[in-house]
C-alpha positions in Angstrom: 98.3 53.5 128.8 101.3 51.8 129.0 101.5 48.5 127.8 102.0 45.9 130.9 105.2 44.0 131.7 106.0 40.4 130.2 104.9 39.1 134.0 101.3 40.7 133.9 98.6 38.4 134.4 95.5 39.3 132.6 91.9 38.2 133.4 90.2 37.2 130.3 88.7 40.2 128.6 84.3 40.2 129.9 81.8 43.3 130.2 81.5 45.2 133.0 78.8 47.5 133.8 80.2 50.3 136.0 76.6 50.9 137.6 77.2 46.7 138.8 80.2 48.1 140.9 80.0 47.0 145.1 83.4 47.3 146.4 83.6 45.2 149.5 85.3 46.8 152.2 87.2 44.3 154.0 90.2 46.4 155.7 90.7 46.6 159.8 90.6 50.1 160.8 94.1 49.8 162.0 95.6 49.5 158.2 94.9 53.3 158.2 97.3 55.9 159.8 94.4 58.3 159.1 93.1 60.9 156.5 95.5 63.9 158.5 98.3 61.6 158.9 98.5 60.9 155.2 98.0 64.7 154.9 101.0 65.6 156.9 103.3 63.1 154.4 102.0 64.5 151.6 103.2 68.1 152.9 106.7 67.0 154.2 107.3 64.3 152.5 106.2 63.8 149.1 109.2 64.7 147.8 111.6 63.3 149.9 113.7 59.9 149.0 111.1 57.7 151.5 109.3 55.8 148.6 110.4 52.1 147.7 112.8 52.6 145.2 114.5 49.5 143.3 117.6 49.2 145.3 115.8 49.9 148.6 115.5 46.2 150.5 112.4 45.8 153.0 112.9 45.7 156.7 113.9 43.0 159.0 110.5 42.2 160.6 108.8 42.0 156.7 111.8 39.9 155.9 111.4 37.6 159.0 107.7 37.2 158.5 107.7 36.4 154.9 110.4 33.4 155.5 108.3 31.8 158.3 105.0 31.4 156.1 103.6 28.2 156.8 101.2 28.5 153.9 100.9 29.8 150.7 99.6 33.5 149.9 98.7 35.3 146.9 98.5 39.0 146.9 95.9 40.4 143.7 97.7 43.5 142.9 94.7 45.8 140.7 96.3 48.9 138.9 93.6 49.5 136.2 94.6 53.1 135.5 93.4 54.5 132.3 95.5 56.8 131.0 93.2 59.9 130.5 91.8 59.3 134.3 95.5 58.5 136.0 97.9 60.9 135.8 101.0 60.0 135.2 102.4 60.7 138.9 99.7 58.0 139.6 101.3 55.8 136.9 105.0 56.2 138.8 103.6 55.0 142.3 101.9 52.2 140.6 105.5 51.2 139.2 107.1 51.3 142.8 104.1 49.6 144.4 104.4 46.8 141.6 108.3 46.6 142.6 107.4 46.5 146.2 105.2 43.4 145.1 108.6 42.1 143.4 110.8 42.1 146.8 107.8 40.7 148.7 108.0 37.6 146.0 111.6 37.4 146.3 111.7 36.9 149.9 110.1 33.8 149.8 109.4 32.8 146.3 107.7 29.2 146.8 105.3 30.9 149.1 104.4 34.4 147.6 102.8 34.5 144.1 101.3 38.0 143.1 98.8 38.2 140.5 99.2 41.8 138.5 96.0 43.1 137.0 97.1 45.9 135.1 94.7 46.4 131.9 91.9 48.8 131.7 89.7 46.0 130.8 86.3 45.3 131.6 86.9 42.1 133.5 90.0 43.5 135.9 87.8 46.5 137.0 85.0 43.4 137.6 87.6 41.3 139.8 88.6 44.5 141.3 85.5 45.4 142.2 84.8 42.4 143.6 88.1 42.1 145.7 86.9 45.2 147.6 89.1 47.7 145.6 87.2 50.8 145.2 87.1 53.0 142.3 88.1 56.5 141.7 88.7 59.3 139.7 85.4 58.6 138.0 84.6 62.5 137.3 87.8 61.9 135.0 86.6 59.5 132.9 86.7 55.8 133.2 87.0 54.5 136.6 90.6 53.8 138.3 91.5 50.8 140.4 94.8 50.9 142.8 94.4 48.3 145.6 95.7 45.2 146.9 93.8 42.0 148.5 95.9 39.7 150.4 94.5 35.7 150.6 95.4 32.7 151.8 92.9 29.8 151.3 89.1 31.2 152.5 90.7 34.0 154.0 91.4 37.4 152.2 91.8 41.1 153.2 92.3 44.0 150.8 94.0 47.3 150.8 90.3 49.3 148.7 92.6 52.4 147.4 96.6 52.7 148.3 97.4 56.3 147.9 101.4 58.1 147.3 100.6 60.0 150.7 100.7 56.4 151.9 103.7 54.5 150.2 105.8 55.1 154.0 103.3 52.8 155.5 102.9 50.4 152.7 105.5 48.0 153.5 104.1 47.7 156.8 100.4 47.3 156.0 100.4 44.9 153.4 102.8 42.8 155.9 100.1 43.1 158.6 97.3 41.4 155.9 99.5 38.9 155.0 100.0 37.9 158.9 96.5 38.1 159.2 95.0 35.9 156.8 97.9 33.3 157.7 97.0 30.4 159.7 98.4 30.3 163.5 102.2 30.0 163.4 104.1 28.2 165.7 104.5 29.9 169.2 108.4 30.1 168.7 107.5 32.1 165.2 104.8 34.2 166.1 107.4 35.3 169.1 109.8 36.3 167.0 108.0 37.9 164.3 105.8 39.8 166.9 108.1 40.4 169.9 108.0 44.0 170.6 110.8 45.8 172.6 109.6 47.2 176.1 110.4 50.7 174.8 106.9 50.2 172.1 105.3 48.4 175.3 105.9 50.8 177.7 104.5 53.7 175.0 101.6 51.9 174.2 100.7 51.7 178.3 101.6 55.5 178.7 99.4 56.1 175.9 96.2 53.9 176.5 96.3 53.4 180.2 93.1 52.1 180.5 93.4 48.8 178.3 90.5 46.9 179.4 88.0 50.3 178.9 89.6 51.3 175.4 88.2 49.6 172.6 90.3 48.8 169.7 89.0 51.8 167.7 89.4 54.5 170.4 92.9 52.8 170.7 93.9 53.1 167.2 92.5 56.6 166.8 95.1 57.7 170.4 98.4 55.6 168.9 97.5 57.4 165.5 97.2 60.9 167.1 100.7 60.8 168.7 102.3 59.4 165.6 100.5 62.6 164.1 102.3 64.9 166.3 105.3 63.2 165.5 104.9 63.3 161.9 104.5 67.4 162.1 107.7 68.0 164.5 109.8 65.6 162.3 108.2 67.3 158.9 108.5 71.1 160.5 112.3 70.2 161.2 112.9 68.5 158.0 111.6 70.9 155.8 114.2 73.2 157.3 116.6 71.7 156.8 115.9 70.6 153.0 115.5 74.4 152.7 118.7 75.3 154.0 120.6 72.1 151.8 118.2 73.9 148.7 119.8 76.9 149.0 123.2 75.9 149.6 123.0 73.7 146.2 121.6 76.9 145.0 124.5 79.2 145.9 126.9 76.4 144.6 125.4 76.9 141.3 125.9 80.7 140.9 129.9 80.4 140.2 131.0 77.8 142.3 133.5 75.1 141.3 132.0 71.3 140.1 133.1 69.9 143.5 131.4 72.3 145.5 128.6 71.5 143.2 128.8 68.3 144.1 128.8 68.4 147.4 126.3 70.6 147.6 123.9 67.9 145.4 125.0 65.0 147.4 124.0 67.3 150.8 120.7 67.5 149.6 120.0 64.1 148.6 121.5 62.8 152.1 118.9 65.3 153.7 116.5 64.0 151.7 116.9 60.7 152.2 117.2 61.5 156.1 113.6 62.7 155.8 112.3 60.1 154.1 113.7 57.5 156.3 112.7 59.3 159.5 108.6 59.1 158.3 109.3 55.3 157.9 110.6 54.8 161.1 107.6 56.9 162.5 105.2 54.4 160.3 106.9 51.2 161.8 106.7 52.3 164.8 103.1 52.7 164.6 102.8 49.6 163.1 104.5 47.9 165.9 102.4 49.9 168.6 99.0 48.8 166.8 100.0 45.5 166.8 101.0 45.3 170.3 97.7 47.3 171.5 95.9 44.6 170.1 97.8 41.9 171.6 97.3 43.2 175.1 93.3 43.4 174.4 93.0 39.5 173.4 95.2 38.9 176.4 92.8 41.5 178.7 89.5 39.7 177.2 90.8 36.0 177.6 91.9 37.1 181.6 90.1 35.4 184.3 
């Protein structure tokens, strides 16, 4: 394992009795794009430059909610990754998640404080267990934690296992607990950190047309099934074209000068970082058309 950063906070060290494990599952259902979703990502776009690199700067919306806190939140990062049960892949998106973390802190510093449990000891995968973050890999050998719970005072929601097929939506997702457990904003702030354009409206009412007689669930599982179909047209396209950029990098490095080279490299990399963008934007989206969905039903059930 690699030893942690100068930043890590460690639990003190306690025994753990794996068979004493209860992860409390304590995630909406809307957190998830879904199991095929994640599948389609994973395909498409596993390779492509969508994954929060440092340099990379969150969006606007995450920005904008993360200034307007009105109370402080802590966010319990848990990467307890054992070396001979995490391979190293695993390792790298736990890196990039924990940098995520870092941006999150940085845009509002005096509200934000994230705890890192990175250790393989006994009383991390305790506290993780406890936070609802499930274990894994457990036919490997000693049991693997990657989640995140989000509190504010009494008030806490966890992310049980983040996945790489999921880092798109990550962003997004660990925004949405932090709104969550967050006491009521001012009317002025929720409006502006919420405030959807009528283009998301309008798709959400083309999509669920029956508001009052679609429950939350059924909603969720519609909005996620057109992002689906959205996610394979964008990966099918994509794909093609990082085939096409492959092979043109391909021919430039069978006797071709440096600069075509070059060009050819940088052609790639802009394709790539096309694709990755463009599953982003499908995952913000999605975000934003959950969270107006479920706006619209607290406004249906409170309707005289």
């Amino acid at each position: 394992m690699k030893p942690a950063s100068p930043n890590t906070a460690q639990a003190d060290r306690q025994t753990v009795k794996p068979s004493g494990w209860r992860p409390l599952v304590l995630v909406p259902t809307f957190f998830l794009l879904g199991a095929v979703l994640a599948g389609v990502w994973f395909k498409y776009g596993k390779h492509a430059a969508g994954s929060f690199l440092p340099g990379q700067e969150l969006s606007g919306p995450t920005v904008d909610l993360l200034r307007h806190l009105n109370s402080p939140v802590e966010i319990r990062f848990y990467s307890v990754l054992p070396p001979e049960s995490a391979p190293e892949p695993l390792q790298d998106f736990s890196r990039r998640v924990d940098h995520l973390l870092s941006e999150f802190q940085s845009a509002n510093d005096s509200k934000i404080r994230v705890t890192r449990n990175v250790s393989t000891s006994g009383s991390n995968a305790d506290a993780a267990a406890a936070d609802g973050i499930h274990p894994f890999n457990l036919d490997k050998g000693d049991a693997c934690f990657l989640g995140l719970t989000v509190a504010c005072g009494e008030r806490k929601e966890s992310l049980p296992q983040i996945q790489p097929e999921w880092e798109p939506a990550l962003e997004f997702d660990l925004a949405r607990a932090i709104l969550h457990v967050t006491p009521t904003q001012s009317p002025a702030t929720v409006a502006q950190n919420t405030q959807a354009s009528p283009e998301i409206t309008n798709e959400v009412v083309r999509l669920i047309p029956d508001l009052k007689g679609t429950s939350l669930e059924d909603g969720t599982r519609i909005l996620r099934a057109a992002a689906l179909q959205e996610f394979t047209a964008t990966g099918t396209e994509m794909e093609n074209k990082l085939q096409a950029a492959q092979q043109q990098l391909s021919d430039a490095q069978n006797g071709q000068s440096e600069a075509e080279q070059q060009a050819a490299m940088k052609h790639l990399q802009e394709v790539q970082l096309e694709q990755g963008n463009k599953y982003k934007q499908i995952a913000a989206r999605l975000q934003a058309e959950l969270a107006v969905f479920e706006q619209m039903k607290v406004a249906a059930s409170t309707a005289k």
